[in-house]
C-alpha positions, 0 to 999 in steps of 0.5 A, a space after each residue: 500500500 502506498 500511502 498518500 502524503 499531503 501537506 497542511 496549507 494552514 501554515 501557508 495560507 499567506 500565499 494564495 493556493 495556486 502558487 501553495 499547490 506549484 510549491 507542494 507538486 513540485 516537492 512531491 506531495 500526492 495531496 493537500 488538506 485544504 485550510 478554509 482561510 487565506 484564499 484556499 477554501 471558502 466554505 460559504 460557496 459550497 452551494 456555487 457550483 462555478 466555484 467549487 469546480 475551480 478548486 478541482 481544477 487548480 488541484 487537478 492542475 499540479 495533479 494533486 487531490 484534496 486529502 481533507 479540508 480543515 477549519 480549525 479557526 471557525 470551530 475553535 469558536 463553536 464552544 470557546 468562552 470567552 469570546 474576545 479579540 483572539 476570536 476576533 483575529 482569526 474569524 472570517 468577518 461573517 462569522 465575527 460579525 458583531 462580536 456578541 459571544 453567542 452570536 459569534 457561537 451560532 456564526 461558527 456552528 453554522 459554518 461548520 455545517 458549511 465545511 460539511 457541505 463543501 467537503 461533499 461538494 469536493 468528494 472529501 471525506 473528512 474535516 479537520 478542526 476543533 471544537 473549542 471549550 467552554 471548560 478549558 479555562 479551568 483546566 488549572 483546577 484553581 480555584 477548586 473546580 466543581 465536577 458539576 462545572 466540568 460536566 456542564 462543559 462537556 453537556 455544552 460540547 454536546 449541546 452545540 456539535 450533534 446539530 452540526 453533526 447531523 449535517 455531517 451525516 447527512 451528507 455523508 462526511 466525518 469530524 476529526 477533531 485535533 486533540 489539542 490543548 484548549 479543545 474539549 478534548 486534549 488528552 488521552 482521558 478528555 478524549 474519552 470524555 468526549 466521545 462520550 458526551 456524544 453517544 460516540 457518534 460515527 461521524 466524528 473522531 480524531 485527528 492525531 498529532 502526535 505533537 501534541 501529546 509528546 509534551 504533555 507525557 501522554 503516549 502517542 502510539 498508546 494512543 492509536 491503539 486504544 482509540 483505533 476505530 477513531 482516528 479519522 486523518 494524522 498530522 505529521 508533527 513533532 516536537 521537541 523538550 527542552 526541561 532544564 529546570 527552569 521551563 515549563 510544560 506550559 511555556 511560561 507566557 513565552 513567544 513560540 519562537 523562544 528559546 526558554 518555553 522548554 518546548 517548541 514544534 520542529 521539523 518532521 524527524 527532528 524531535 521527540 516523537 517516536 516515529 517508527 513505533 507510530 508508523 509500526 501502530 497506524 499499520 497494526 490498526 489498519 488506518 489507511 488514510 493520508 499522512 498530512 506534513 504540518 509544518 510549524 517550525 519556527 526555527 527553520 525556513 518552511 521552504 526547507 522545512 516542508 520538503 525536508 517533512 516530506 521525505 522523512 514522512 516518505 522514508 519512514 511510512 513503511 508498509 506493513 508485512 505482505 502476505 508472503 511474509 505471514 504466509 512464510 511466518 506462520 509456516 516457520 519458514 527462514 
């Protein structure tokens, strides 16, 4: 099995997709997992046939497929509360709109229920993104949190994603949510949470990164196997620790590229991820889905970073074992 390898055009959504898509041919990548901002994907057009024809093409252009799309911003806003000016920064200006929280809320559900519809409009299977938290603020425990507020949180989860979901269903397209700090789910045990809160509804899952487990000493390739029948689309991110004594896990308030937050996002292969055990797993669980280089390394030149990903990616995405192989296993033979 050859498995597809992509790149995430999150990180490059200051250029405009014709020339991310020239740039991402010509390194080797099979796909991209389109981003819904810059000018890569907008979902309000689902419905504008012209469009969404135009997005074909240009990928069809570079011989490139659309592996996903993601919209990571809008649904950070679905659940998050507060509602301030970090939403304000990131959010399409309809979805912003007058800035009053719920408002804003009811906005980013809707678009979601867009990016469902869009992502059947291109014959994409999956979305990428995240949900938000009301609860994520409390997440320090102090003051000593109520476990009626914790479950409340998670009843809002619920609250707000089953109508989107619906949608989901409807049109036959799947919700990976990015286990990630700030999201209703950000590790091992929340993750089971929120699936529950859910009723585990088929149409949504997980997208693993195994980035954003390695700082917070959560076992990534643990992780796979325990939530295999979930694990919808993987990102290709690592990163890298740097505990001296002095640094936190939490980053101290410190800018991403500083050398002193004890930890930052690197270059595929250059951290602390235990790739080939990770790779070993995606196999032993079946998962047959693309591979998505996400670049975010601060120290190193994306021109340089994203090439670089990918071949790593490309050399250490193994197969499993063949046929042959078990056949030759199980019959003791040398």
């Amino acid at each position: 099995m050859t498995r597809t390898i992509s790149l995430f055009t999150g990180q490059w959504a200051d250029l405009p997709l014709e020339e991310v898509a020239a740039l991402a041919a010509g390194w080797g990548f099979d796909g991209l997992e389109l981003a819904c901002w810059g000018d890569h994907l907008d979902v309000s057009r689902w419905d504008d046939a012209e469009y969404v024809q135009g997005r074909k093409d240009l990928m069809a252009r570079h011989g490139l497929e659309i592996v996903a799309i993601s919209n990571h911003l809008t649904g950070q806003a679905v659940c998050d509360d507060p509602i301030d000016r970090r939403h304000q920064e990131i959010l399409a200006p309809a979805v912003w709109g007058d800035g009053d929280p719920e408002g804003v809320r009811r906005r980013a559900a809707e678009a979601i229920k867009d990016t469902a519809r869009m992502a059947a409009k291109l014959g994409v299977r999956t979305v990428v993104g995240f949900t938000g938290s009301s609860i994520w603020k409390t997440v320090a425990m102090f003051p000593p949190v109520p476990q009626d507020m914790v479950d409340a949180g998670y009843q809002d989860f619920a609250d707000r994603w089953n109508p989107i979901l619906d949608v989901f269903e409807e049109v036959g397209v799947r919700f990976a949510l990015e286990v990630h700090p700030s999201e209703i789910a950000y590790d091992y045990w929340t993750a089971r949470r929120t699936l529950e809160a859910i009723g585990h509804r088929p149409s949504f899952g997980l997208n693993w990164d195994p980035s954003h487990m390695v700082w917070q000493d959560v076992d990534p390739v643990g992780f796979l196997w325990d939530f295999q029948d979930r694990i919808f689309h993987v990102h290709c991110k690592d990163t890298r620790r740097r505990l001296d004594g002095r640094s936190g896990r939490l980053g101290s308030h410190l800018a991403w590229a500083d050398p002193r937050r004890g930890w930052d996002f690197i270059s595929t292969g250059r951290g602390d991820v235990p790739w080939q055990d990770a790779f070993r797993m995606l196999n032993a669980i079946g998962y047959d889905g693309p591979l998505s280089v996400e670049w975010e390394d601060a120290g190193m030149d994306r021109l340089q970073g994203a090439p670089e990903g990918l071949a790593f990616v490309r050399a250490q995405a193994f197969d499993a074992p063949g046929a042959a192989f078990d056949a030759a296993f199980s019959s003791g033979a040398d």
